[in-house]
Kinemage of the C-alpha trace (Angstrom):
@kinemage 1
@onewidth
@group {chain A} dominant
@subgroup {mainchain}
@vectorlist {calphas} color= white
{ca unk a 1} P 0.000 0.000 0.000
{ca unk a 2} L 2.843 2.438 1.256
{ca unk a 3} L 4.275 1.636 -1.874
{ca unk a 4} L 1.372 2.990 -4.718
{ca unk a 5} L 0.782 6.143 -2.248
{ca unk a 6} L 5.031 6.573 -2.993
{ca unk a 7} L 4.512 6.136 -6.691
{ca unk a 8} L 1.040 7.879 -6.839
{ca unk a 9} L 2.976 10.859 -5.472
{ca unk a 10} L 5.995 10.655 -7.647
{ca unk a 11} L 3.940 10.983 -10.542
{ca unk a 12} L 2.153 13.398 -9.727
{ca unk a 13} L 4.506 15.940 -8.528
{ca unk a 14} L 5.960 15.300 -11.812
{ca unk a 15} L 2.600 15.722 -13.760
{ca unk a 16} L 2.535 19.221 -11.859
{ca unk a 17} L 6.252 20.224 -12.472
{ca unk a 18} L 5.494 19.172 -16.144
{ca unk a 19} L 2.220 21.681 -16.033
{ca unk a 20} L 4.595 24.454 -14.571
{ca unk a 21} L 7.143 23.738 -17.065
{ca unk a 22} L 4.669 24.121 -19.308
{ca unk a 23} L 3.519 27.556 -18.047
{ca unk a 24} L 7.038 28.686 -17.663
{ca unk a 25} L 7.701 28.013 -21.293
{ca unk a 26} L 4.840 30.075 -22.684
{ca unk a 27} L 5.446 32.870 -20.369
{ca unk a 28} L 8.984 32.873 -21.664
{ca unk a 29} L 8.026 32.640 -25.328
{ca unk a 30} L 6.011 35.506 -24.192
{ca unk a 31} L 8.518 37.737 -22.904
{ca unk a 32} L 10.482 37.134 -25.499
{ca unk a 33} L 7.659 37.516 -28.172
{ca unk a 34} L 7.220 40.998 -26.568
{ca unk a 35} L 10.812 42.505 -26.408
{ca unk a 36} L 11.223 41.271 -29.859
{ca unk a 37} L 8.114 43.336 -31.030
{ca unk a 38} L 9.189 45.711 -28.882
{ca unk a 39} L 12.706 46.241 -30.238
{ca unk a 40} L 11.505 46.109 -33.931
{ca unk a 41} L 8.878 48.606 -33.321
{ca unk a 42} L 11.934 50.953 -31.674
{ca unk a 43} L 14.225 50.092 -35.054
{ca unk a 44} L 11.170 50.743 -37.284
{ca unk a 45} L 11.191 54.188 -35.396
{ca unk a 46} L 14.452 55.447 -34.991
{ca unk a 47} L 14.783 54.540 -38.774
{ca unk a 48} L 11.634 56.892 -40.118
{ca unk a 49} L 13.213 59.600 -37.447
{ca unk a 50} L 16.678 59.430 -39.365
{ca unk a 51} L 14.758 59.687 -42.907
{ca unk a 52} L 12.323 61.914 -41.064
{ca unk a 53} L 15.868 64.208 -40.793
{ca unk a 54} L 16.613 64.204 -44.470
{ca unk a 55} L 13.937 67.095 -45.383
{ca unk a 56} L 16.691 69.379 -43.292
{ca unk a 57} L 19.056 68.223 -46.129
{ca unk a 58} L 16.539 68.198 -48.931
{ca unk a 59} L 16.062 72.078 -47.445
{ca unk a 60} L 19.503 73.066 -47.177
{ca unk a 61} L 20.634 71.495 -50.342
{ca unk a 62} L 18.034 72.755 -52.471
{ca unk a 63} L 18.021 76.418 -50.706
{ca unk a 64} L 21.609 76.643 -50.897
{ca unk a 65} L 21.923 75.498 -55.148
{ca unk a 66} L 19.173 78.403 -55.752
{ca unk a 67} L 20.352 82.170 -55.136
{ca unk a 68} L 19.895 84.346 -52.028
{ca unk a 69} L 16.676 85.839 -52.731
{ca unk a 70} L 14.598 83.015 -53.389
{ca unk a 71} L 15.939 81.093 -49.841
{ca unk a 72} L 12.654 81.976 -48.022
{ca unk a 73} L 10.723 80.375 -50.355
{ca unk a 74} L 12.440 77.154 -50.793
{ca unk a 75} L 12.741 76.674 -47.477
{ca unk a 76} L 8.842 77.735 -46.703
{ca unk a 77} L 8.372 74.635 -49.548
{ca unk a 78} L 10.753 72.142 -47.784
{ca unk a 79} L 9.152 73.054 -44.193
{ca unk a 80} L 5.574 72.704 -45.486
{ca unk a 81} L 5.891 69.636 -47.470
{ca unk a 82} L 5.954 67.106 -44.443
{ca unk a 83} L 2.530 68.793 -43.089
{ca unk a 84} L 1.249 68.581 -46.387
{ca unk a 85} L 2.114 64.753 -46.378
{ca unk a 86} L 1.075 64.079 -43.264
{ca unk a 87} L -2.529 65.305 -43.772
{ca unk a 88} L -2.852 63.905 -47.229
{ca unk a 89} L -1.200 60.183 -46.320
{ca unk a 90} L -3.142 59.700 -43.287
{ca unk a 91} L -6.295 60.649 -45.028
{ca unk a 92} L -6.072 58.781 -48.343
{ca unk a 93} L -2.472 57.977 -49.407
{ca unk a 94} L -1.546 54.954 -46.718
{ca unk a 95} L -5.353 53.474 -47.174
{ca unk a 96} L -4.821 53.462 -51.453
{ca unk a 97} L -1.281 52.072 -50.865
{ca unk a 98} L -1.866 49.230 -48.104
{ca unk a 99} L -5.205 48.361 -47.985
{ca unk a 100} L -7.039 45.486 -49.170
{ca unk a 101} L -8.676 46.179 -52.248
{ca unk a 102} L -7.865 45.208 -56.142
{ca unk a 103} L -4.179 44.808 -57.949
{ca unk a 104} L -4.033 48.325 -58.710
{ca unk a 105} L -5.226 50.577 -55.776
{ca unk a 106} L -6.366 49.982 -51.957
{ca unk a 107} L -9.822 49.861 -51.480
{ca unk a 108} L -10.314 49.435 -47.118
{ca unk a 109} L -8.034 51.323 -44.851
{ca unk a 110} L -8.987 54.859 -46.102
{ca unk a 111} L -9.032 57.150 -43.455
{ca unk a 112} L -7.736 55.064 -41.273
{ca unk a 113} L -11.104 53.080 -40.962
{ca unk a 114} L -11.652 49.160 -41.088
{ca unk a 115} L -14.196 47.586 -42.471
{ca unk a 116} L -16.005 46.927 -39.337
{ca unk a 117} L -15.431 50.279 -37.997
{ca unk a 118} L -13.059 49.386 -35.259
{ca unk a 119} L -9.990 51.635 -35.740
{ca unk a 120} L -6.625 49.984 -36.755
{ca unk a 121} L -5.307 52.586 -34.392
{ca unk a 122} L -6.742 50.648 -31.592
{ca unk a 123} L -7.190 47.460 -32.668
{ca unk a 124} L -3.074 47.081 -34.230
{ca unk a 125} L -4.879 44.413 -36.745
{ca unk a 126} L -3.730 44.322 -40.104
{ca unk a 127} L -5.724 41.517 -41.412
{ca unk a 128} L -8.624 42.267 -43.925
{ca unk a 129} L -7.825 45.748 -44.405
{ca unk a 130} L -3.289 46.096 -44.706
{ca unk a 131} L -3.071 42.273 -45.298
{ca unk a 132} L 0.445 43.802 -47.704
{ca unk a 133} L 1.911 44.353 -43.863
{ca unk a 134} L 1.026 41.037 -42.458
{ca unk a 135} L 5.041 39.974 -42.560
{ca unk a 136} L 5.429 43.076 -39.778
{ca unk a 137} L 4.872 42.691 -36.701
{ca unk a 138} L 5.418 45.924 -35.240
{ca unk a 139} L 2.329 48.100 -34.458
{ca unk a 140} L 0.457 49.747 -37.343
{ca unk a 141} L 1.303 53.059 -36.525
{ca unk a 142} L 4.824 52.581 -36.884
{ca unk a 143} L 4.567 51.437 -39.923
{ca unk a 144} L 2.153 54.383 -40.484
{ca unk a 145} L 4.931 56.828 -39.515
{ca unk a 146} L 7.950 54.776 -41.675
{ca unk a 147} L 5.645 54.954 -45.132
{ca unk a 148} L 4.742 58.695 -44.232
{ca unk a 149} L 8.462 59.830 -44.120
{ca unk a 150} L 8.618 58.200 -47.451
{ca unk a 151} L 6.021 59.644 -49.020
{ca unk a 152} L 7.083 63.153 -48.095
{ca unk a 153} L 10.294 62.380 -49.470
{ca unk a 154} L 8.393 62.216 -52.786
{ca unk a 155} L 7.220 65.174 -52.730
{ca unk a 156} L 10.317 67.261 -51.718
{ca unk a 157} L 11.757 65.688 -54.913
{ca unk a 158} L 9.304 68.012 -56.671
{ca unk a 159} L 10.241 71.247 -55.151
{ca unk a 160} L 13.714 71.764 -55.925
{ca unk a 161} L 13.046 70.704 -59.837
{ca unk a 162} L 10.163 73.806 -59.738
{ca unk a 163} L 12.438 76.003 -57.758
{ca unk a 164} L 12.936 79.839 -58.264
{ca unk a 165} L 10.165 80.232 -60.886
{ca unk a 166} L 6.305 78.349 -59.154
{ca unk a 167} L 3.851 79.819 -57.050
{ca unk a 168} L 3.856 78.880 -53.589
{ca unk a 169} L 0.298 77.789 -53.480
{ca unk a 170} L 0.357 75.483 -56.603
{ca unk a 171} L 3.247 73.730 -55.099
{ca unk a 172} L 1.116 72.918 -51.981
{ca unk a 173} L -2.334 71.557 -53.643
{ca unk a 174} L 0.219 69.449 -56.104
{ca unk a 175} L 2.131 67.669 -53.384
{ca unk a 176} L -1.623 67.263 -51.856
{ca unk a 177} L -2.175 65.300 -54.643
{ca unk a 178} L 0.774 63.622 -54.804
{ca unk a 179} L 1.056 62.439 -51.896
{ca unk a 180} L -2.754 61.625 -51.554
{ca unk a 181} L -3.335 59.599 -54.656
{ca unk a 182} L -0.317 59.380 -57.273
{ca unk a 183} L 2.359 57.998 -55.088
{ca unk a 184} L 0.218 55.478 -53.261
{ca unk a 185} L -1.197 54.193 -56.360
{ca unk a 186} L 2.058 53.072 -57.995
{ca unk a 187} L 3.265 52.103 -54.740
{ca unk a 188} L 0.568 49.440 -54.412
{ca unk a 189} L 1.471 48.440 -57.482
{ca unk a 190} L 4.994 47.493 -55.508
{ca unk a 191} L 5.024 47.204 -51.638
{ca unk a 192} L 0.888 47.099 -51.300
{ca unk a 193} L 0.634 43.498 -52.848
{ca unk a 194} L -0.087 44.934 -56.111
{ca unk a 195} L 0.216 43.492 -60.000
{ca unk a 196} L 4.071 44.761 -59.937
{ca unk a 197} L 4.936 42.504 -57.013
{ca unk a 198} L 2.552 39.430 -58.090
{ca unk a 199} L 4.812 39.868 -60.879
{ca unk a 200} L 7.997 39.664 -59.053
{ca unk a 201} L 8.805 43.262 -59.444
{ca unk a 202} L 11.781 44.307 -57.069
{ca unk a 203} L 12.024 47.889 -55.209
{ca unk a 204} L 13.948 47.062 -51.653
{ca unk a 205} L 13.396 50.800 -50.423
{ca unk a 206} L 12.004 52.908 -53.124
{ca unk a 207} L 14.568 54.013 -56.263
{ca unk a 208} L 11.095 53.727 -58.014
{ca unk a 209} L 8.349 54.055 -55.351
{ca unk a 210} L 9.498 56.973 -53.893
{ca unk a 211} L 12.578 58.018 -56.484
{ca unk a 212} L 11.183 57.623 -60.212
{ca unk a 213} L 7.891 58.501 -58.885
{ca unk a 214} L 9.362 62.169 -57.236
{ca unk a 215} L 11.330 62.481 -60.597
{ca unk a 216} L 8.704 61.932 -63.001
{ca unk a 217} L 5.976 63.888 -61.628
{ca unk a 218} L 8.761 66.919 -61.163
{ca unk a 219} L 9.706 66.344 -64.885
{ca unk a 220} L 6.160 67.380 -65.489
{ca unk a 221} L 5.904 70.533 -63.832
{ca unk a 222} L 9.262 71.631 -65.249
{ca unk a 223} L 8.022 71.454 -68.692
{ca unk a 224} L 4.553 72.965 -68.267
{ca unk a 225} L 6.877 75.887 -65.672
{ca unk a 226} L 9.643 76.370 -68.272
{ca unk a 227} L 12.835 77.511 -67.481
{ca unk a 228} L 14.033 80.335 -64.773
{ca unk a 229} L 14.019 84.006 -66.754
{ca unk a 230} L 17.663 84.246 -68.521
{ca unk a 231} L 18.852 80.553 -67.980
{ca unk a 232} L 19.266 80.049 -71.591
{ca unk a 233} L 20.930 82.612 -74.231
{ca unk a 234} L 18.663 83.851 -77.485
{ca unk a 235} L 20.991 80.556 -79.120
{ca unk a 236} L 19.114 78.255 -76.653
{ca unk a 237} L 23.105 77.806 -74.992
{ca unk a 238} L 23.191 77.389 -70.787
{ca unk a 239} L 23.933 80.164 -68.786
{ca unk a 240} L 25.377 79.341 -65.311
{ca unk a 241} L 23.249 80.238 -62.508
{ca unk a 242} L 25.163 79.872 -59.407
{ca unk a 243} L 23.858 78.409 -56.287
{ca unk a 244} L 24.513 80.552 -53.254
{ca unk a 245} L 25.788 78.907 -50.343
{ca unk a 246} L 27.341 75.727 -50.993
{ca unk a 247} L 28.509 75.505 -47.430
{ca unk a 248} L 24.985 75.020 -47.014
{ca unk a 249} L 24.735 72.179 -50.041
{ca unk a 250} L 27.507 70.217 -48.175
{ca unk a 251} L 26.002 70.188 -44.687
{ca unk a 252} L 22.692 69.011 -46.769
{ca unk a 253} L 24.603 66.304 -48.492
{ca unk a 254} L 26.019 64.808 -45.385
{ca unk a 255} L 22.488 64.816 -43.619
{ca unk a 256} L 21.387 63.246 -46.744
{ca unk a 257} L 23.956 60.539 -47.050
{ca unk a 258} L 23.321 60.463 -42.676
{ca unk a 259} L 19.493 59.775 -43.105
{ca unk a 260} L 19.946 57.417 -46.172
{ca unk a 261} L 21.144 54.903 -43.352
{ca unk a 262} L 17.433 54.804 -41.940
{ca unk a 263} L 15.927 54.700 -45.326
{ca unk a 264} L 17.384 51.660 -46.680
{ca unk a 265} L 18.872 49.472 -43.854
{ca unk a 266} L 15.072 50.703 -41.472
{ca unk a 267} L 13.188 49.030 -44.305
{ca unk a 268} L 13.899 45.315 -42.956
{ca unk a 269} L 11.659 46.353 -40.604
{ca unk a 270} L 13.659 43.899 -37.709
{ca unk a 271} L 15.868 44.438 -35.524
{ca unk a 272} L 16.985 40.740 -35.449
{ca unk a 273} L 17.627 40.549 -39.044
{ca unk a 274} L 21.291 41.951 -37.990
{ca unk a 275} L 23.104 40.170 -41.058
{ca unk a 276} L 20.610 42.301 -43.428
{ca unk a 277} L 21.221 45.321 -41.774
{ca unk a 278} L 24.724 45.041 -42.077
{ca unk a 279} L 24.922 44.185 -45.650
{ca unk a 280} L 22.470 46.765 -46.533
{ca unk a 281} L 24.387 49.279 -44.597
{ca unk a 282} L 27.494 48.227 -46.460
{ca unk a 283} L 26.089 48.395 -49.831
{ca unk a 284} L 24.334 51.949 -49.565
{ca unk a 285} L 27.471 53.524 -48.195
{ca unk a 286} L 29.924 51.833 -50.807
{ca unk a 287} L 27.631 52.547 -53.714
{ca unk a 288} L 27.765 56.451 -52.326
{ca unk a 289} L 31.189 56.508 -52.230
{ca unk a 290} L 31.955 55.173 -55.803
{ca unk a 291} L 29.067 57.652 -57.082
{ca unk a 292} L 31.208 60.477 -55.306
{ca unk a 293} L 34.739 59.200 -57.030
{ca unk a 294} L 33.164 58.413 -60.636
{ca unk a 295} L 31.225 62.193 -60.520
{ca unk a 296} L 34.281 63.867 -59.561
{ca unk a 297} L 36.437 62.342 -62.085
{ca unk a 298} L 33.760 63.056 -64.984
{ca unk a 299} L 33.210 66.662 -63.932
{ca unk a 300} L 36.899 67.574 -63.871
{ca unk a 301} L 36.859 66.166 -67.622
{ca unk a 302} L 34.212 67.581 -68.686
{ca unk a 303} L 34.136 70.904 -66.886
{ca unk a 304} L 37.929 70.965 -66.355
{ca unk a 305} L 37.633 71.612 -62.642
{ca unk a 306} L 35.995 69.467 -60.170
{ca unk a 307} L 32.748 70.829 -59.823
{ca unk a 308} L 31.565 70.694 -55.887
{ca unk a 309} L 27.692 70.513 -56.912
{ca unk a 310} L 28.553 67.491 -59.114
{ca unk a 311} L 30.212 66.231 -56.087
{ca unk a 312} L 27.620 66.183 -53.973
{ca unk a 313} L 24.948 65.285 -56.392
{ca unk a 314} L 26.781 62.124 -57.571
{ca unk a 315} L 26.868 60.897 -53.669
{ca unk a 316} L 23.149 61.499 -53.692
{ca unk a 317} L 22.550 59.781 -57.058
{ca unk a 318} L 24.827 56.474 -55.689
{ca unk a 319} L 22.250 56.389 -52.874
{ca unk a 320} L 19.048 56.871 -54.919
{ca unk a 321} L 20.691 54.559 -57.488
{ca unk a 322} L 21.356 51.435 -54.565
{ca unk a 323} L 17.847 51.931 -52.869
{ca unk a 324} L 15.793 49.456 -55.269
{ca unk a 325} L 18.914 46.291 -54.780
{ca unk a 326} L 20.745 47.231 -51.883
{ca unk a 327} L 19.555 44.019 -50.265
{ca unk a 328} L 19.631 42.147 -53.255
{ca unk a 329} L 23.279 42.494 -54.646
{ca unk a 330} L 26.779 42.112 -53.544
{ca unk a 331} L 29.070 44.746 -51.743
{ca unk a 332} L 30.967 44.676 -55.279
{ca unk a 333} L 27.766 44.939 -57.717
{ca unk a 334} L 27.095 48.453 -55.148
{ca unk a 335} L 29.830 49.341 -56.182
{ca unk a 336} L 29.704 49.225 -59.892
{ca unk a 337} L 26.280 50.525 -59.543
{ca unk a 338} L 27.519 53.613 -57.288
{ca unk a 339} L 30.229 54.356 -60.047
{ca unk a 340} L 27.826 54.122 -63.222
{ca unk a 341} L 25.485 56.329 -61.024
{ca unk a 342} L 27.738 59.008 -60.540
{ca unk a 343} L 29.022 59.024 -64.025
{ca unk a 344} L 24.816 58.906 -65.085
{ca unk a 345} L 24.259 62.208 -62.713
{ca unk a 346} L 26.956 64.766 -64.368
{ca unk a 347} L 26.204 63.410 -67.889
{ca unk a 348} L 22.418 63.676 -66.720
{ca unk a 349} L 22.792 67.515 -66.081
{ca unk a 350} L 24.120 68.465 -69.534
{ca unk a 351} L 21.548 66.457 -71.267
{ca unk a 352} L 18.759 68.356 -69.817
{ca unk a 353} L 20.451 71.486 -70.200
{ca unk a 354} L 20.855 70.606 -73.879
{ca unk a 355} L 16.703 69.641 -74.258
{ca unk a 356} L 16.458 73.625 -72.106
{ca unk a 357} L 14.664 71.739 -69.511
{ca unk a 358} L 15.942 73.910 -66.470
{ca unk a 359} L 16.595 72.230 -62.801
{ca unk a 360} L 18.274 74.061 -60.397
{ca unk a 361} L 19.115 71.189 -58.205
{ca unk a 362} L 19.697 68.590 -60.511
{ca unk a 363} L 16.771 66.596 -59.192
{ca unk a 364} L 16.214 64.929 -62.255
{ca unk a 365} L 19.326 64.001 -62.414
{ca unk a 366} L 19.853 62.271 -59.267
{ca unk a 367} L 16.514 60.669 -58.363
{ca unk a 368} L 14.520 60.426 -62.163
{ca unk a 369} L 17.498 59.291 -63.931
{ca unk a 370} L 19.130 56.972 -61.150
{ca unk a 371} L 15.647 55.949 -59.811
{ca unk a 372} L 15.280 53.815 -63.104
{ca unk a 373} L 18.727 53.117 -63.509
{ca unk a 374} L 18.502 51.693 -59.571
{ca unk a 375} L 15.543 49.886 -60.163
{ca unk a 376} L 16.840 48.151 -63.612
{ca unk a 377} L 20.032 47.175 -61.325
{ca unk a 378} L 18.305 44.666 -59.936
{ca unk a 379} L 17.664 42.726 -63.358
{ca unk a 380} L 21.644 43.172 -64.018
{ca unk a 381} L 23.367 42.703 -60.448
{ca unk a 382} L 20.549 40.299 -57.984
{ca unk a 383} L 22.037 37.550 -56.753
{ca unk a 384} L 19.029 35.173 -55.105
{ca unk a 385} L 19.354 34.597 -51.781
{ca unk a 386} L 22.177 36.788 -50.846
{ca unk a 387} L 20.208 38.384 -47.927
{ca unk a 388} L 17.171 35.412 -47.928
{ca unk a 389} L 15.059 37.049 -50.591
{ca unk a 390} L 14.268 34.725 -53.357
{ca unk a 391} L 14.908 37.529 -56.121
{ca unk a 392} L 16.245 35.181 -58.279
{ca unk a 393} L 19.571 36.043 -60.514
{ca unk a 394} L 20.100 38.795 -62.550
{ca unk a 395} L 21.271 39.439 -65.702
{ca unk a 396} L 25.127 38.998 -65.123
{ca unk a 397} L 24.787 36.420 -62.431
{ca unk a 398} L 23.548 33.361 -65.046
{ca unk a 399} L 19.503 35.034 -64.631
{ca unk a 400} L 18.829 35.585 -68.139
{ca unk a 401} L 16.168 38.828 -68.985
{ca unk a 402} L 13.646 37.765 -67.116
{ca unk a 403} L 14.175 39.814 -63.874
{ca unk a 404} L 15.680 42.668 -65.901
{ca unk a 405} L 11.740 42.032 -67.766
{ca unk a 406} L 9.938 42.670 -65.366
{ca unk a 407} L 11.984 45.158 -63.354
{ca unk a 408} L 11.947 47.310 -66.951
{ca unk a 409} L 8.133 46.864 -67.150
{ca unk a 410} L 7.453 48.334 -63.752
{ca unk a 411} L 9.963 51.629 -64.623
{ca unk a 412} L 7.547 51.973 -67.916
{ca unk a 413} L 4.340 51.800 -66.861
{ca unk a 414} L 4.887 53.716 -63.505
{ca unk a 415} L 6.789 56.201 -65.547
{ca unk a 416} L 3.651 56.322 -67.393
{ca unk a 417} L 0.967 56.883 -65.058
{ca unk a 418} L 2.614 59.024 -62.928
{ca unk a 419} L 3.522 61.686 -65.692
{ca unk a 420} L 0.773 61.355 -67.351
{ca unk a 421} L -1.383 62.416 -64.123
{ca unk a 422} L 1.047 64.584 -62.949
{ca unk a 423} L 0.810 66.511 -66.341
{ca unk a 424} L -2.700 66.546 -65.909
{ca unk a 425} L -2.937 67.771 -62.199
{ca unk a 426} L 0.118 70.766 -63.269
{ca unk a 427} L -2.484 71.375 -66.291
{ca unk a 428} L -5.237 71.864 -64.760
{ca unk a 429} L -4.014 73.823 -61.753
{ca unk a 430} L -2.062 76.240 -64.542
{ca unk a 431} L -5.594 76.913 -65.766
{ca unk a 432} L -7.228 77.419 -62.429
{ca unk a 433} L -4.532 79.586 -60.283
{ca unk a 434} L -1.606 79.475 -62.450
{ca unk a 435} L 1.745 78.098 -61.290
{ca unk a 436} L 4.213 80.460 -62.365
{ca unk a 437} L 5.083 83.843 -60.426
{ca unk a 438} L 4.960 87.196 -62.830
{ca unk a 439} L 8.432 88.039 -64.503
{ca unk a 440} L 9.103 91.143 -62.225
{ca unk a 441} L 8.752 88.829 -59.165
{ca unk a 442} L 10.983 86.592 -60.203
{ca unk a 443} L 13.263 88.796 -60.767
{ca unk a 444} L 12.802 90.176 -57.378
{ca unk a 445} L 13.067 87.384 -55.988
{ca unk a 446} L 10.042 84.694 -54.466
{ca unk a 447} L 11.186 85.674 -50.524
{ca unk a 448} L 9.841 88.909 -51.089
{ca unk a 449} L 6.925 88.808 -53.947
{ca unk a 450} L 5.315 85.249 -51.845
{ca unk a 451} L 6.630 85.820 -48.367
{ca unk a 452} L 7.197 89.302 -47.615
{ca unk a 453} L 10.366 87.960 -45.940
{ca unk a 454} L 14.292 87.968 -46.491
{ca unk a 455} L 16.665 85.096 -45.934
{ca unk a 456} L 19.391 87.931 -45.619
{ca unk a 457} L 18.327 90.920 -43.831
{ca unk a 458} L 20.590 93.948 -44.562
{ca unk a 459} L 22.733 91.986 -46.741
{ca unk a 460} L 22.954 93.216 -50.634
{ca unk a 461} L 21.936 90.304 -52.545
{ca unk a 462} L 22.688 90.061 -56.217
{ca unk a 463} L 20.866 88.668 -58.528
């Protein structure tokens, strides 16, 4: 007898330290569940602060390529933008790009409100109305605030293309729209689960989502604008218009090259993917630095000096140029792609010069023209795998065309629609309000004929 009430005991403190074993392990899984949320959601947030910090570049580099007297203004644009955004995203843009809906826009998610009107604020569910962010775990609204820096990236892109010569309140209802319906409807096509990426189309952190897109619909208003008063001679030849503070340009380059770091490397979206974050790191930073050499070496040929603007601009066009594969290629393949980039942004500026389409950043340049060259990298340079993404090889790794296919498809046809609408919305608003300031304000200068308001108080500025 003594010995079953032994064994019955035995067993059953070891059915009870199994149970609490149990428990122990799920709480643990638990805790660990939570700091690992937890520390993504904190990565996904310092990374959207650090691109978050690149409209003080955009702002500084753009003011300080344009001339004294229209500083106000571009700086009033660059300051303005991000409110503009952030209105315009949280209203329409995020719900067209991420929600649930058809191949080509978002249909649920608008205004932030589910289909069974419990906010996704509240309820952190992405199923059924962003099922495209189901591979995140982090809280929506982090992943709200990392698209939004994005998409006001976008529309800074526009403003220092239109710079010196458009009127301060056409700029704001265009980046409205932008913002609001053009950029999240190509970006569906892309990160929102859209045709592109059914398709296998390949954008890592946005040479065409956020890049191309900026580019294209600034090519638009630049044509319908036409160039700055005096930019080109009576023989259609360049004139030099100076920028006037390029102390200013290279403090706005380094934040640039600075926040870069949270674009591409934040858009893992995990902390614990450490490896990817390295590489990634790696590859945006080597593809800069090639960009830099290669534009340095073709300005001082072609210009016979080495032309600081070029400098900086070919740093920012290796960046824009490694956004789309920067996870998908080789430390090596960056930096080929960083050197053809650079090379792509001089050459860039004296073939728009030569069709007298005027940009007084060279934003065409670095983020239309390396925004498709970026994104067509990823046909020539992927290597599958290299990072875990199944990309499958490009071009000169044994891939054949098909990746380079479909990566050149998705340039097109977002090349396309975007211009196309853009054209249209820049039409429409020349009609209604006009977008061009009168020739004697120009002249003046935009700080005082928009603002009222000097960069440079009681300081001659030439013009």
């Amino acid at each position: 007898m003594l010995k079953k009430i032994l064994l019955f005991l035995f067993f059953s403190i070891i059915a009870i330290s199994t149970i609490f074993a149990q428990e122990n392990i799920e709480t643990t899984q638990q805790a660990i569940d939570t700091i690992s949320i937890a520390l993504d959601t904190l990565w996904v947030i310092i990374a959207a602060f650090l691109v978050f910090f690149m409209n003080l570049g955009f702002a500084m580099v753009e003011s300080g390529l344009c001339r004294a007297k229209n500083t106000v203004n571009i700086l009033a644009k660059n300051f303005i933008v991000f409110a503009i955004a952030s209105i315009s995203f949280w209203i329409l843009g995020f719900g067209l790009m991420f929600g649930d809906g058809t191949d080509f826009f978002g249909l649920k998610g608008i205004f932030f409100v589910m289909g069974n009107n419990n906010s996704p604020a509240i309820a952190d569910a992405y199923k059924g109305v962003y099922s495209a962010l189901n591979w995140t775990k982090v809280p929506l609204l982090a992943k709200f605030f990392f698209q939004l820096v994005f998409a006001g990236t976008a529309a800074t892109i526009v403003s220092g293309a239109v710079a010196e010569r458009i009127k301060f309140p056409s700029f704001i209802i265009f980046s409205a729209i932008l913002v609001g319906l053009m950029y999240p409807i190509t970006g569906h096509w892309i990160w929102g689960g859209g045709w592109l990426s059914k398709l296998g189309f390949f954008d890592f952190a946005g040479s065409t989502v956020v890049h191309s897109v900026g580019g294209w619909a600034a090519l638009a208003g630049v044509l319908l604008l036409g160039p700055r008063t005096g930019k080109y001679s009576i023989d259609g030849k360049p004139r030099p218009i100076m920028g006037h503070n390029m102390s200013m340009v290279t403090l706005g380059g380094l934040v640039l090259w600075f926040g870069w770091f949270g674009f591409n490397p934040g858009s893992t979206m995990s902390v614990g993917d450490g490896k990817s974050i390295a590489h990634i790191a790696v590859t945006t930073n080597s593809a800069a630095a090639a960009a830099i050499l290669s534009a340095t070496a073709t300005s001082w040929i072609l210009q016979k000096k080495p032309d600081l603007s070029m400098i900086i601009n070919g740093a920012l066009a290796g960046l824009v140029a490694i956004t789309a594969p920067c996870a998908f290629v080789t430390v090596g393949a960056a930096v080929i792609i960083g050197l053809i980039a650079g090379i792509l942004a001089v050459l860039s500026v004296f073939f728009w010069d030569k069709l007298k389409i005027d940009d007084p950043v060279g934003a065409l340049s670095v983020h239309l023209v390396n925004g498709i060259f970026g994104t067509l990298a990823v046909g020539l340079f992927a290597k599958d795998g290299i990072t875990g993404v199944a990309t499958g090889n490009g071009l000169f790794y044994g891939g054949g065309l098909k990746l380079l296919g479909i990566q050149a498809l998705g340039v097109i046809t977002v090349g396309i629609f975007t211009f196309s609408i853009a054209l249209l919305v820049w039409f429409i608003i020349k009609l209604t309000i006009g977008i061009r300031v009168s020739r004697e304000e120009e002249l003046k200068g935009l700080d005082i004929g928009e603002h009222s308001n000097e960069a440079y108080s009681g300081f001659q500025i030439l013009n």
